[in-house]
FILO-759193 format. One record per residue: x, y, z of N, C-alpha, C, O in turn; residue number from 1; residue in one letter. Coordinates in Angstrom, 3 decimals. Example, Ala and Ser with C-alpha at 12.3 -4.5 7.8 and 13.67 -1.06 7.14 Angstrom:
<rs>
{r {13.190, -5.690, 7.800}, {12.300, -4.500, 7.800}, {13.200, -3.300, 7.800}, {14.236, -3.319, 8.465}, 1, 'A'}
{r {12.850, -2.250, 7.080}, {13.670, -1.060, 7.140}, {12.900, 0.030, 7.870}, {13.409, 1.138, 8.039}, 2, 'S'}
</rs>
This chain:
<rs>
{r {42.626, 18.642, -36.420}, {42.581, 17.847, -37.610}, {43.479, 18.527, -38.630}, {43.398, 19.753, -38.712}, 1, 'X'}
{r {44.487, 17.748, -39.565}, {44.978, 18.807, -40.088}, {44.851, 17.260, -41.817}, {44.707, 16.053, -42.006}, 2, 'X'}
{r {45.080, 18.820, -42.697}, {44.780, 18.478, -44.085}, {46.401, 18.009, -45.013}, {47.447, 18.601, -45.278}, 3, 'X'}
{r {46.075, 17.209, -45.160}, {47.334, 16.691, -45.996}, {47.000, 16.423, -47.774}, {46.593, 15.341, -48.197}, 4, 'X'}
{r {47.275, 17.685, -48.694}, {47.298, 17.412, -49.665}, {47.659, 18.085, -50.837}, {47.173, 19.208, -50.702}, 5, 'X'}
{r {48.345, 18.019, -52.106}, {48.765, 18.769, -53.349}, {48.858, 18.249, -54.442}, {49.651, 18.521, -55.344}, 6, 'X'}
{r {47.378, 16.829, -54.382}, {46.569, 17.307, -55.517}, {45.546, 16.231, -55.309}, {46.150, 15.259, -54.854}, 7, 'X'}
{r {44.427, 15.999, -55.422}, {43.354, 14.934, -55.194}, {43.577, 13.474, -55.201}, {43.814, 12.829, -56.222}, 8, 'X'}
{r {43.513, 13.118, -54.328}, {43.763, 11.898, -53.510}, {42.745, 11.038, -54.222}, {41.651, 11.294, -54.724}, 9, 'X'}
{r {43.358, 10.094, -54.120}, {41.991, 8.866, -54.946}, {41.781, 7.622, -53.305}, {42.406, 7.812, -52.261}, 10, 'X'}
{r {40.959, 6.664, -53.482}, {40.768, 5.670, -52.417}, {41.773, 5.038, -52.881}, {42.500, 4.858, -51.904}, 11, 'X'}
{r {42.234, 4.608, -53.749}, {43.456, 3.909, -54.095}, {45.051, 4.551, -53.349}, {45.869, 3.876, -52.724}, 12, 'X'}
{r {45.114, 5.789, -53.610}, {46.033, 6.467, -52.778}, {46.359, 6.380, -51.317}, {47.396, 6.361, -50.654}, 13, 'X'}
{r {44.950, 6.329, -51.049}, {44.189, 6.384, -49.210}, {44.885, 5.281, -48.794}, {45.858, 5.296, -48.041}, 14, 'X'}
{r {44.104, 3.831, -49.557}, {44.757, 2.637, -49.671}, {46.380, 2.377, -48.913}, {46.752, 1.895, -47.844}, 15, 'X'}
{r {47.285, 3.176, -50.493}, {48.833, 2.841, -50.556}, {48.945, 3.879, -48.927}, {49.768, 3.450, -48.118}, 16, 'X'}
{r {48.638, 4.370, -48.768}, {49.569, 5.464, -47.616}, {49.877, 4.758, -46.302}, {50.872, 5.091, -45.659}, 17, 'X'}
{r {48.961, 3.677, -45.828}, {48.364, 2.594, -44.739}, {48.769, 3.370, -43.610}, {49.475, 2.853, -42.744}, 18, 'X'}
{r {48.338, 4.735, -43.518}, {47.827, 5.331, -42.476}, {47.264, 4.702, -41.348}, {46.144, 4.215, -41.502}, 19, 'X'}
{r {47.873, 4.600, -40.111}, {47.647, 4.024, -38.739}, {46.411, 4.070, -37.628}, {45.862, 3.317, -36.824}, 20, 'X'}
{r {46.328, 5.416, -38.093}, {45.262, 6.023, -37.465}, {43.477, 6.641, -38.508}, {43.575, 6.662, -39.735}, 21, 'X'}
{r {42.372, 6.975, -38.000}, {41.172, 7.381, -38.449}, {41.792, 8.393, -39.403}, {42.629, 9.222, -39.047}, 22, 'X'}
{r {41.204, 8.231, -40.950}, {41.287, 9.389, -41.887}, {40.346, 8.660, -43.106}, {39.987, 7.558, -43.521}, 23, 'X'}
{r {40.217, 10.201, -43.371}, {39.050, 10.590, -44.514}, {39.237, 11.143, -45.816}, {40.155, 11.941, -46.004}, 24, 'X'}
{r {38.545, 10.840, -46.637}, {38.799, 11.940, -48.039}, {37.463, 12.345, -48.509}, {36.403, 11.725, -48.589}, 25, 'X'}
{r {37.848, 13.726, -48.838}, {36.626, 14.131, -49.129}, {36.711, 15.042, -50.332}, {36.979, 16.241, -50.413}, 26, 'X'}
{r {36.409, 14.140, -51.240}, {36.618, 14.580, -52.304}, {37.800, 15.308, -52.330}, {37.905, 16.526, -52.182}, 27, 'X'}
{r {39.032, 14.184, -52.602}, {40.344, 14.303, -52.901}, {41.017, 14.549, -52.117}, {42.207, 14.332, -52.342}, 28, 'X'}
{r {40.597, 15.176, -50.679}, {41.339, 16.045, -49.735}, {41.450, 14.918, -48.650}, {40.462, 14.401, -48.129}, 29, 'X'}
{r {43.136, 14.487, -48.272}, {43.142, 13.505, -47.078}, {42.381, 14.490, -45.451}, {42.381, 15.714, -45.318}, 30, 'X'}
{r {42.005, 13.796, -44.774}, {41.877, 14.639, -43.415}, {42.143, 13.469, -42.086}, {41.420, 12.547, -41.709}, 31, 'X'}
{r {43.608, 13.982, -41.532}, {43.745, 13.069, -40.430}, {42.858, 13.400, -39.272}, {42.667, 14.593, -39.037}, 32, 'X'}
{r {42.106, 12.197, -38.270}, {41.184, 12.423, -37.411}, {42.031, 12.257, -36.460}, {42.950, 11.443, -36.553}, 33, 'X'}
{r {41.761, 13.289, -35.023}, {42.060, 12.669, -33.678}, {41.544, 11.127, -33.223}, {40.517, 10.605, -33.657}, 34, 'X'}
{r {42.568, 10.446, -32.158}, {41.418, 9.688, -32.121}, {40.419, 10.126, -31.246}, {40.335, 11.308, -30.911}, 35, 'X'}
{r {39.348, 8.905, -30.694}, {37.924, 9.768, -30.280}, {38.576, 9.963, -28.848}, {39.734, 9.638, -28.584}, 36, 'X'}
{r {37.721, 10.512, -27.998}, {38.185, 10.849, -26.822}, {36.851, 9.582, -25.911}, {35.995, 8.923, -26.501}, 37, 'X'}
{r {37.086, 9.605, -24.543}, {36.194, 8.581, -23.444}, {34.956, 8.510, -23.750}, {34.348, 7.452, -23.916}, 38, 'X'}
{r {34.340, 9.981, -23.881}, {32.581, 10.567, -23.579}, {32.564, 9.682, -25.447}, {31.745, 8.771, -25.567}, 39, 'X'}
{r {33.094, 9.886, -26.199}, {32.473, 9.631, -27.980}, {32.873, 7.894, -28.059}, {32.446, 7.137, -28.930}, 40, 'X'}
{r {33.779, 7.508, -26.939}, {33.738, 6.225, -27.597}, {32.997, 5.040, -26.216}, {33.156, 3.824, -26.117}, 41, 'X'}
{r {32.298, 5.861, -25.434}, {31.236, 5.642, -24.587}, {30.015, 5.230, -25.332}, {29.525, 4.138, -25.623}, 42, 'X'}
{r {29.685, 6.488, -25.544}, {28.489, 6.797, -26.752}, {28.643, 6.108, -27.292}, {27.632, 5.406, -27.246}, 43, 'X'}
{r {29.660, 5.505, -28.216}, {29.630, 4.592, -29.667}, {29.185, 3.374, -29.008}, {28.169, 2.711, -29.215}, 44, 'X'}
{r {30.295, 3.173, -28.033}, {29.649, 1.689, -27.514}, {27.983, 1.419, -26.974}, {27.419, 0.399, -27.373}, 45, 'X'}
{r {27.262, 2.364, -26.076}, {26.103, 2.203, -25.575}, {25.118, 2.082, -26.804}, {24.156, 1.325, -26.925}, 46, 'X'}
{r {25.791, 3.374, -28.009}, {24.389, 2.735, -29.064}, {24.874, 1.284, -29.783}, {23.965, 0.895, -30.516}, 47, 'X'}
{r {25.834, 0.523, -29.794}, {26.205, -0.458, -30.698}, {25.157, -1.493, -29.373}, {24.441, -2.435, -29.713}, 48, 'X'}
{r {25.302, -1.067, -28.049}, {24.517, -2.589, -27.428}, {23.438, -2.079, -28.185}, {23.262, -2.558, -29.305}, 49, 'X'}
{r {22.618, -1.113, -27.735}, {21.246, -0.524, -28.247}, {20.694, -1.030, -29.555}, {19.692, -1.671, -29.869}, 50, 'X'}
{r {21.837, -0.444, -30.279}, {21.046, -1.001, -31.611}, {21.305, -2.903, -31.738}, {20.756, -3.480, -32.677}, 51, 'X'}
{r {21.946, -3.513, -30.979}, {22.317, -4.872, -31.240}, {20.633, -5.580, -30.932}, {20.380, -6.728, -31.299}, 52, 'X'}
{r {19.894, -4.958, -30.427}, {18.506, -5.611, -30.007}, {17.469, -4.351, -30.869}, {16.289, -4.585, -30.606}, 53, 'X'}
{r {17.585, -3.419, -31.573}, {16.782, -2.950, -32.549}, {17.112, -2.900, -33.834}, {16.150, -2.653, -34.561}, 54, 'X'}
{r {17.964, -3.023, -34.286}, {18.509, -3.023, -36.098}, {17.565, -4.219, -36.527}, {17.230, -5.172, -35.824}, 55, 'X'}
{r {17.281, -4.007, -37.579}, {15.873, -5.641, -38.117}, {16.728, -6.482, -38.837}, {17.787, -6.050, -39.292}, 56, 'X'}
{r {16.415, -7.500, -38.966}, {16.948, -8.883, -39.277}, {16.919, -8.220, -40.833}, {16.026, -7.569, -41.374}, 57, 'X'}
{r {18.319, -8.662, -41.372}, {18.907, -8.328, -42.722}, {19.671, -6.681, -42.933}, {20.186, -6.094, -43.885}, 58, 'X'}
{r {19.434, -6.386, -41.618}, {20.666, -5.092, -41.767}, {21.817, -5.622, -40.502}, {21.638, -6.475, -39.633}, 59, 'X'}
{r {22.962, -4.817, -40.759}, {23.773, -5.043, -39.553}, {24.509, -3.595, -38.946}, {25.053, -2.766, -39.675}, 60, 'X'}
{r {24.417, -3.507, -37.707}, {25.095, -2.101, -37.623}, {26.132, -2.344, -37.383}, {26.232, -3.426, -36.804}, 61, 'X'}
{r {27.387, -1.643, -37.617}, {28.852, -1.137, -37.415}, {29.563, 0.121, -37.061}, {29.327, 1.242, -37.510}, 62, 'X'}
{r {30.427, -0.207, -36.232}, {31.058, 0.911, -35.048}, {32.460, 1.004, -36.214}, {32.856, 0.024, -36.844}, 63, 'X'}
{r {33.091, 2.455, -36.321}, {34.079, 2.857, -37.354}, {35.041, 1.997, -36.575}, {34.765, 1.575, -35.452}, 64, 'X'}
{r {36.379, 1.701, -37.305}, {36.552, 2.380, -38.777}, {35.706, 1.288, -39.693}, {35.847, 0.081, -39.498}, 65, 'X'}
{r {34.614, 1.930, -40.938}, {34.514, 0.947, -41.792}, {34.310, 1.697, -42.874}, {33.539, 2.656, -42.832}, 66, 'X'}
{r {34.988, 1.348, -44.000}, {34.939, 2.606, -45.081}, {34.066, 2.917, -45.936}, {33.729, 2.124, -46.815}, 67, 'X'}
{r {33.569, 4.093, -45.822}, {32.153, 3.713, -47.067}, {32.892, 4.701, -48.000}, {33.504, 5.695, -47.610}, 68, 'X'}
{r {32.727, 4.216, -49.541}, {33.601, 4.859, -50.647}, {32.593, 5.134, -51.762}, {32.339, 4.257, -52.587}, 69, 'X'}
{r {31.962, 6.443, -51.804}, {30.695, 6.903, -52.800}, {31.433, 7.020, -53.894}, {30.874, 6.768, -54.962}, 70, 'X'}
{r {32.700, 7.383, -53.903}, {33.462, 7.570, -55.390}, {34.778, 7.493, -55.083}, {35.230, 7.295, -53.955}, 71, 'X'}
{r {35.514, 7.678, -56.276}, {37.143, 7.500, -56.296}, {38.081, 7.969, -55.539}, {39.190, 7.524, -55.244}, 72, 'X'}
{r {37.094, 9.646, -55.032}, {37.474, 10.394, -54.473}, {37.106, 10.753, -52.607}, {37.580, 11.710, -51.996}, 73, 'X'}
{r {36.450, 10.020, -52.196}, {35.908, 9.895, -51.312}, {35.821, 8.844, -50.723}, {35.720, 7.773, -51.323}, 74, 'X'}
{r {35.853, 8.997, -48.871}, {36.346, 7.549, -48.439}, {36.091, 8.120, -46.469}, {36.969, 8.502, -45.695}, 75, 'X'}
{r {34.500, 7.951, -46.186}, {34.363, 8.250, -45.097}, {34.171, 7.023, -44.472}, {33.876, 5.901, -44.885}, 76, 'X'}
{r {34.458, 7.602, -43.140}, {34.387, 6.037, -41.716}, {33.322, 6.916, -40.746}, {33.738, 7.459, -39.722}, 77, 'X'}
{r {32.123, 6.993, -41.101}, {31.205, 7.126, -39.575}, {31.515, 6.351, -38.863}, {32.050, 5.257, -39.044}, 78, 'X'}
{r {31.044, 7.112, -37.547}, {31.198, 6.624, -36.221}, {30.052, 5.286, -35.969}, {30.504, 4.341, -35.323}, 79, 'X'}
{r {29.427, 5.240, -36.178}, {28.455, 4.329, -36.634}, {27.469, 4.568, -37.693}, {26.996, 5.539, -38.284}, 80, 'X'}
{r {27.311, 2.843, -37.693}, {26.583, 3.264, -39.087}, {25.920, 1.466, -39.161}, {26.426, 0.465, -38.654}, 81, 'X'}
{r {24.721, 1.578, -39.931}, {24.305, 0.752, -39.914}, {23.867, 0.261, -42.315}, {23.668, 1.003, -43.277}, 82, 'X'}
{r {23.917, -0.873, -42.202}, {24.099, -1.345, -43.538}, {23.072, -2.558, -43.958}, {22.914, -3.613, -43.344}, 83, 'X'}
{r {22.383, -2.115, -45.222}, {21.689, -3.856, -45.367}, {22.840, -4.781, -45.521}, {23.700, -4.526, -46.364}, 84, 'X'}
{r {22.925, -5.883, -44.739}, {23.826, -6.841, -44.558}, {24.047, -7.262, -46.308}, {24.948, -8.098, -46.380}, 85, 'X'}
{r {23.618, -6.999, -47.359}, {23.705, -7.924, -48.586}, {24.699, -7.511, -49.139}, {25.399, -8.180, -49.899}, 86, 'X'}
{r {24.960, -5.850, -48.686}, {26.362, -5.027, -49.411}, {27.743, -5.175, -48.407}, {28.848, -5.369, -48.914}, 87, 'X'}
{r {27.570, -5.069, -47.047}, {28.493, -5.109, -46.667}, {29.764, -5.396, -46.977}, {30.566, -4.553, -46.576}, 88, 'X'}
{r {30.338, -6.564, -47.720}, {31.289, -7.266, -48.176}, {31.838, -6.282, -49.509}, {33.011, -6.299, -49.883}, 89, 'X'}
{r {31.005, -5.619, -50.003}, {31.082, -5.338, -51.220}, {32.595, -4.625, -51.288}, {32.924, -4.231, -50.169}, 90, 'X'}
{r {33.407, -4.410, -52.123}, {34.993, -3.523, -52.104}, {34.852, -3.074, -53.621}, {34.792, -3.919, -54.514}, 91, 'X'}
{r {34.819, -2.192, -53.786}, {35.022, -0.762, -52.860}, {33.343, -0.688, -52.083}, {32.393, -1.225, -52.654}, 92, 'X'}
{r {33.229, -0.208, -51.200}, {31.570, 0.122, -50.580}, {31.019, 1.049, -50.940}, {31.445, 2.098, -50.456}, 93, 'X'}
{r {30.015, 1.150, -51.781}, {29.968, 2.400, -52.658}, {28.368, 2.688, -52.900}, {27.875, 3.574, -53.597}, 94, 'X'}
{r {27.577, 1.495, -51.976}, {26.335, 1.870, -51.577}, {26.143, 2.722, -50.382}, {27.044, 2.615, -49.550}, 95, 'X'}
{r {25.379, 3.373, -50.157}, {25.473, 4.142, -49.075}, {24.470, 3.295, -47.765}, {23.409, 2.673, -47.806}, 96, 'X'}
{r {25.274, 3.592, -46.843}, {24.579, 3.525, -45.465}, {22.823, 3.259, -45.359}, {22.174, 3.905, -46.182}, 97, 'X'}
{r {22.316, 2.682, -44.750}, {21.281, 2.647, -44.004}, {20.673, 4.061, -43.281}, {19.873, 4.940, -43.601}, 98, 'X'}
{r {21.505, 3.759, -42.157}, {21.925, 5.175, -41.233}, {23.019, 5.363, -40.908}, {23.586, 4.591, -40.135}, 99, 'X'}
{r {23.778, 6.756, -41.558}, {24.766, 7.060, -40.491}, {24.598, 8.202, -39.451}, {23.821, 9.153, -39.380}, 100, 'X'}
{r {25.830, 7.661, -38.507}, {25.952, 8.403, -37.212}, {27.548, 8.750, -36.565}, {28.479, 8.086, -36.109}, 101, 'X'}
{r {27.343, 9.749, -36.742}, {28.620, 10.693, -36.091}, {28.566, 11.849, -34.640}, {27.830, 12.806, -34.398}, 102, 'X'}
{r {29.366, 11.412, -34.108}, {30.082, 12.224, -32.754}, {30.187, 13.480, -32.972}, {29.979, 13.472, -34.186}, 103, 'X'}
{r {30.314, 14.292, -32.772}, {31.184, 15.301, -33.268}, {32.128, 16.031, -32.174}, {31.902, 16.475, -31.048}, 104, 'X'}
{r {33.525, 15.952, -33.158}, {34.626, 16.108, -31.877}, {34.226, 17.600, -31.749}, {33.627, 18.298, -32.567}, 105, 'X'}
{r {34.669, 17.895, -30.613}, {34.526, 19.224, -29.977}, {35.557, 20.170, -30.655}, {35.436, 21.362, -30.939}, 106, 'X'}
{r {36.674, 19.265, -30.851}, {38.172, 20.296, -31.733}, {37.174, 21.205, -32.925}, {37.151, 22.431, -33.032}, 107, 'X'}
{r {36.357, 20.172, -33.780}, {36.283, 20.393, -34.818}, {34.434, 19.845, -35.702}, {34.475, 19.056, -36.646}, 108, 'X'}
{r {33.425, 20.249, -35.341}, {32.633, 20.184, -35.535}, {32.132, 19.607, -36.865}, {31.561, 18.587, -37.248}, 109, 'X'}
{r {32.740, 21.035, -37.520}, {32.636, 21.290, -38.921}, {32.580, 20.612, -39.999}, {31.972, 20.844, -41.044}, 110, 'X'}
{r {33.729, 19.138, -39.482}, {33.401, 18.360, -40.269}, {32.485, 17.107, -40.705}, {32.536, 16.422, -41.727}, 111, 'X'}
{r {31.536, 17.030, -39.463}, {30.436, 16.081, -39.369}, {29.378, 17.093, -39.792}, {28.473, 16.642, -40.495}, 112, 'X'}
{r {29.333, 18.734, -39.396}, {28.330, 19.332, -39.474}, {28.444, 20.220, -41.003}, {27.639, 21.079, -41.363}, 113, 'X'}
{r {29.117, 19.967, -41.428}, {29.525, 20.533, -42.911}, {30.136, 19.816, -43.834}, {29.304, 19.307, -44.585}, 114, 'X'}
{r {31.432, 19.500, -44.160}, {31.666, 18.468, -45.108}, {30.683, 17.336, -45.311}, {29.806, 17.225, -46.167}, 115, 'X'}
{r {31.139, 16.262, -44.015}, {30.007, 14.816, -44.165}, {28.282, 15.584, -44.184}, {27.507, 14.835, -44.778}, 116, 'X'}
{r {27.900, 16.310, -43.891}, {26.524, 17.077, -43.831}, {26.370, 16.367, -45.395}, {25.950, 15.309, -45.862}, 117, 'X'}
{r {27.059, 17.796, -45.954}, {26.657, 17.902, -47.325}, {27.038, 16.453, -48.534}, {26.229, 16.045, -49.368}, 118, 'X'}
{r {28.408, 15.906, -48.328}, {28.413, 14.618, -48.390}, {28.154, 13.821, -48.712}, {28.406, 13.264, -49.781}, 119, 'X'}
{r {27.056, 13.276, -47.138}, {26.174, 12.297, -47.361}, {24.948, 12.676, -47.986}, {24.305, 11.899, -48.691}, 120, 'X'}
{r {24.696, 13.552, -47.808}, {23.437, 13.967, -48.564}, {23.786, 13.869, -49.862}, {23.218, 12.921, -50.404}, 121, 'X'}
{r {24.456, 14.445, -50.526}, {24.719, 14.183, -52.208}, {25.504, 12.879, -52.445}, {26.105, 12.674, -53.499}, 122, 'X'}
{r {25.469, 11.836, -51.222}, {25.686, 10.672, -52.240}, {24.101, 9.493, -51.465}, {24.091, 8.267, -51.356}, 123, 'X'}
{r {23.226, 10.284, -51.162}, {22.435, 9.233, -50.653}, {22.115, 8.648, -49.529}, {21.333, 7.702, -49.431}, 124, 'X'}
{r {22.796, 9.268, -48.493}, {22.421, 9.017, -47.601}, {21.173, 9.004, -46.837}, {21.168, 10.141, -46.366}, 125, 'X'}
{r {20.070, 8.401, -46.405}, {18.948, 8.971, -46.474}, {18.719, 8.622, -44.836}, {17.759, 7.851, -44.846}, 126, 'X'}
{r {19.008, 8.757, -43.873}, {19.289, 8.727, -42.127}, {20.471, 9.536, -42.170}, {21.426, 9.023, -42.753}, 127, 'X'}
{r {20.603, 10.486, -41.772}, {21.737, 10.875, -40.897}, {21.606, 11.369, -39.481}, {21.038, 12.461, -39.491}, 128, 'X'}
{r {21.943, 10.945, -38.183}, {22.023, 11.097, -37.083}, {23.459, 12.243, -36.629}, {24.491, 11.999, -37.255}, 129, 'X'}
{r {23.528, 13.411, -35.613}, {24.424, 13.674, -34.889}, {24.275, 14.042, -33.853}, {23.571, 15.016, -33.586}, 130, 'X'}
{r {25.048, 13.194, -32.814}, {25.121, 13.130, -31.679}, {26.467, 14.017, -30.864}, {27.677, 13.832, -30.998}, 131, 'X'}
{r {25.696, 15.082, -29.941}, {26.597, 15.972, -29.651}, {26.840, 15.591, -28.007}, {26.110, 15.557, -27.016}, 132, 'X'}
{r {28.311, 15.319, -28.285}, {28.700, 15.403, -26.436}, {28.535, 16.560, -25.319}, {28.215, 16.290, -24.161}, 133, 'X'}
{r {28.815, 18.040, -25.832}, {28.163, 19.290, -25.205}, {26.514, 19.149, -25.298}, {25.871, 19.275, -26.340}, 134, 'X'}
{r {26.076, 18.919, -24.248}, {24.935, 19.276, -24.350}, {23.976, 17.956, -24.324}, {22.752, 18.074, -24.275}, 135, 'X'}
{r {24.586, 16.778, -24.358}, {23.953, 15.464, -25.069}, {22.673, 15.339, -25.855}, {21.710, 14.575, -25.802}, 136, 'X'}
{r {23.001, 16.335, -26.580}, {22.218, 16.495, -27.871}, {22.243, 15.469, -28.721}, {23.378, 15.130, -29.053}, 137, 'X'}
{r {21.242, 14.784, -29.243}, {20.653, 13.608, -30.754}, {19.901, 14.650, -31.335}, {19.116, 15.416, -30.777}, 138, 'X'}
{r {20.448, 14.549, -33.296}, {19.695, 15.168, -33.910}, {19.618, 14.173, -35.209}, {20.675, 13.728, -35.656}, 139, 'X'}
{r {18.238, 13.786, -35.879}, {17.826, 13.164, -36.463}, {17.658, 13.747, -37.932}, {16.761, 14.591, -37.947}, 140, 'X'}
{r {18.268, 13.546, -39.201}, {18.362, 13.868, -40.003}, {17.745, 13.341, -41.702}, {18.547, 12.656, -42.337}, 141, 'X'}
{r {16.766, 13.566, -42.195}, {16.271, 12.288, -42.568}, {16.259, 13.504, -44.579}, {15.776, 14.632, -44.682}, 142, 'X'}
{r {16.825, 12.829, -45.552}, {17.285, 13.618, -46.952}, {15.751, 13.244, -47.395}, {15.120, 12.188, -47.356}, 143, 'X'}
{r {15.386, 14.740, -47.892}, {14.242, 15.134, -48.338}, {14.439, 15.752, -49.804}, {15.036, 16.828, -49.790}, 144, 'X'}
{r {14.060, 15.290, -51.046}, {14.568, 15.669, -52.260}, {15.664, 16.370, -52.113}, {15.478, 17.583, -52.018}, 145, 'X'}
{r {17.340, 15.798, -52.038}, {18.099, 15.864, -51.965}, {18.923, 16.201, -50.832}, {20.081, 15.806, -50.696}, 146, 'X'}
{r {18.076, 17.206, -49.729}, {18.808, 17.960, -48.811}, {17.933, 17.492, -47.521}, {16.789, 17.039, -47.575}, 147, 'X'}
{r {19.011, 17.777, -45.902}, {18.232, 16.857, -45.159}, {17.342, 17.607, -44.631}, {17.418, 18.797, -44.939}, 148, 'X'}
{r {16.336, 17.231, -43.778}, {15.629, 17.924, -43.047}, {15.394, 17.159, -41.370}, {15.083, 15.996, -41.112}, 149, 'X'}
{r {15.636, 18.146, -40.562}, {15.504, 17.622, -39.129}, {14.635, 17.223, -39.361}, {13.875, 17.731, -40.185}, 150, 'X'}
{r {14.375, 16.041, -38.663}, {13.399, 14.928, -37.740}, {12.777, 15.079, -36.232}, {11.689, 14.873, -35.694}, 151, 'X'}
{r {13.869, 15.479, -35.909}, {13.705, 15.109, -34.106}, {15.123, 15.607, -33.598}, {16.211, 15.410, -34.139}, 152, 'X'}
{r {14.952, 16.040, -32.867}, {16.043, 16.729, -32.073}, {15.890, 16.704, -30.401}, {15.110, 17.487, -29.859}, 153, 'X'}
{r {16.621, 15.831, -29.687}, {16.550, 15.766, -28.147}, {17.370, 15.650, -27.392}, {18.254, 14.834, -27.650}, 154, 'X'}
{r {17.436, 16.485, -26.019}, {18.683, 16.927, -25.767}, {18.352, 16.187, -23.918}, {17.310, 16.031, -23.281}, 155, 'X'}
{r {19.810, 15.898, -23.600}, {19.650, 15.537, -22.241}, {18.386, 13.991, -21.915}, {18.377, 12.839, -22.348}, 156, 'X'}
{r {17.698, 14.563, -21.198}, {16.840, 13.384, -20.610}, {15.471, 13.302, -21.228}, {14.573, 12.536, -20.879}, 157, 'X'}
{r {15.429, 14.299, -22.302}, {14.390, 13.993, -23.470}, {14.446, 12.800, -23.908}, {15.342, 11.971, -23.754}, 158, 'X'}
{r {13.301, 12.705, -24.559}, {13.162, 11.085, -25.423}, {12.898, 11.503, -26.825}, {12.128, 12.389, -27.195}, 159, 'X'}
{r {13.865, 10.514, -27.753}, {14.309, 10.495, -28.690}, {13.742, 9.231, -29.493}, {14.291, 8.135, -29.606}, 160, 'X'}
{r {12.881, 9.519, -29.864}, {11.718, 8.440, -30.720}, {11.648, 8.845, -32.211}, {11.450, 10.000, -32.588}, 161, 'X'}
{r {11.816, 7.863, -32.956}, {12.088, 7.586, -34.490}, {11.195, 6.033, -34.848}, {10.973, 4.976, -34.258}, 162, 'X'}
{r {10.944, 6.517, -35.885}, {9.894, 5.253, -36.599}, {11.356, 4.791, -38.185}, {11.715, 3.754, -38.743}, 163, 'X'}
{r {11.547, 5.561, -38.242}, {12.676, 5.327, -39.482}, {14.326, 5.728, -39.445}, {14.877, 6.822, -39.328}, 164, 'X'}
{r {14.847, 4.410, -39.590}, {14.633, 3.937, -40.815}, {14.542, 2.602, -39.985}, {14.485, 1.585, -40.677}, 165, 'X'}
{r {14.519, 2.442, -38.696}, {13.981, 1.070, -37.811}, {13.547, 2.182, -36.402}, {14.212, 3.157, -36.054}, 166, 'X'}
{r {12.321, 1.715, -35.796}, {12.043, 1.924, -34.508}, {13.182, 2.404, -33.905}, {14.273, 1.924, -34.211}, 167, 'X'}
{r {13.045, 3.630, -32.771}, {14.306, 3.136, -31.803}, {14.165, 4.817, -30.809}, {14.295, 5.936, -31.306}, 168, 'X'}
{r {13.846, 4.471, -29.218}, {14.049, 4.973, -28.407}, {14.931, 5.145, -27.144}, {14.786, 4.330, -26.232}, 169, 'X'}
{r {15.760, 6.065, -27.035}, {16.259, 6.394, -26.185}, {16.719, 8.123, -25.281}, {16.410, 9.253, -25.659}, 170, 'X'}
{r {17.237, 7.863, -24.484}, {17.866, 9.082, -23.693}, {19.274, 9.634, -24.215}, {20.291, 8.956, -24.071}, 171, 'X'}
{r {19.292, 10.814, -24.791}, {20.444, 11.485, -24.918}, {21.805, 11.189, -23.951}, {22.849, 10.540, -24.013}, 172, 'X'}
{r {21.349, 11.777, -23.347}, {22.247, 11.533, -21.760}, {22.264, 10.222, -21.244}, {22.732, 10.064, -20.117}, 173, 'X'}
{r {21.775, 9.122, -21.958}, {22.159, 7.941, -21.300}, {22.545, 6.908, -22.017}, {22.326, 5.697, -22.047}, 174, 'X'}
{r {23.530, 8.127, -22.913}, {24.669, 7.104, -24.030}, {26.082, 7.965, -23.343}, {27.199, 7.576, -23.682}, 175, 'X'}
{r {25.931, 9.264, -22.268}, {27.229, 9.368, -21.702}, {27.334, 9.224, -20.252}, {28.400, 9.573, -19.745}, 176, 'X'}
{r {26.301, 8.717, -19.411}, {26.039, 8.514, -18.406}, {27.345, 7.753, -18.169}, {27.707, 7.034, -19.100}, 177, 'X'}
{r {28.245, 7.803, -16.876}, {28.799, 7.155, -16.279}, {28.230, 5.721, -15.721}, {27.000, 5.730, -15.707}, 178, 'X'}
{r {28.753, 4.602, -15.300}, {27.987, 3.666, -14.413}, {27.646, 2.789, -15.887}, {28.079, 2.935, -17.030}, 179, 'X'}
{r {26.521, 1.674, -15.198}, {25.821, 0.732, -15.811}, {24.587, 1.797, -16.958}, {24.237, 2.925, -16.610}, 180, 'X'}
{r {24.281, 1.381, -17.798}, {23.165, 1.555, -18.705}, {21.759, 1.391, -17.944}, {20.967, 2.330, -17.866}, 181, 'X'}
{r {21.538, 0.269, -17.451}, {19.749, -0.046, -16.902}, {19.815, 0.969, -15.456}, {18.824, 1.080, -14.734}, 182, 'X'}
</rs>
């Protein structure tokens, strides 16, 4: 991932550049993304069927790029993410997420597990999910007066059960499983 910047970037900037590929600002700082690799855009797809039969009537979930913009300066695309359908449309998007959910590339961790960490938490995020391809680790993240606190954490062929912020069970390992899903 490399950083492109010399002096704080606005979403308006982000905007003019019409960058081709996945990128972020975080607070002012552009950051170009790889794109995802097979195993992360596996995963994305198996939870988008998944959640297409658990998300509740009046939210909608969405697979990136979709921009959520907490401020002028900031301008993230989770990997998924789910939204009360009433904001969606909104431009700039500047309500926060339902739930978000991020991959985390193997290059570079740091920035789902540190930047967006801290982030989403200071703009509201109140679900955060990360889903690790080493290991097929789900970790459930849920903001507790301000900062998050694990939920649930399950790795491999564990079961991964959540009551919030909608129902929803599944297998780690059987969002990178090769083959059919059932």
């Amino acid at each position: 991932m490399e950083t492109l910047a010399s002096s704080l970037l606005t979403n308006a900037d982000l905007d003019a550049l019409d960058v081709p590929f996945l990128r972020e600002l975080h607070e002012g700082v552009l950051y170009v993304l790889p794109s995802p690799g097979y195993p992360h855009q596996r995963a994305i797809n198996r939870l988008a069927v998944l959640f297409e039969a658990v998300v509740p009537e009046g939210m909608v979930g969405l697979p990136a790029p979709f921009d959520y913009q907490p401020d002028d300066h900031t301008t993230y695309e989770p990997d998924y993410s789910v939204w009360d359908e009433n904001v969606v449309e909104r431009r700039p998007l500047d309500v926060p997420p339902v739930l978000a959910i991020e991959v985390l590339s193997p290059s570079n961790p740091d920035h789902d597990l540190v930047r967006k960490f801290a982030g989403y938490a200071r703009f509201g995020v109140v679900h955060y999910w990360v889903l690790n391809p080493v290991g097929h680790t789900l970790v459930a993240y849920a903001l507790r007066n301000g900062t998050y606190a694990e939920v649930i954490r399950a790795e491999g062929e564990a079961l991964f059960e959540v009551e919030e912020p909608f129902p929803v069970r599944l297998r780690p390992a059987a969002l990178f499983r090769r083959g059919p899903t059932h």
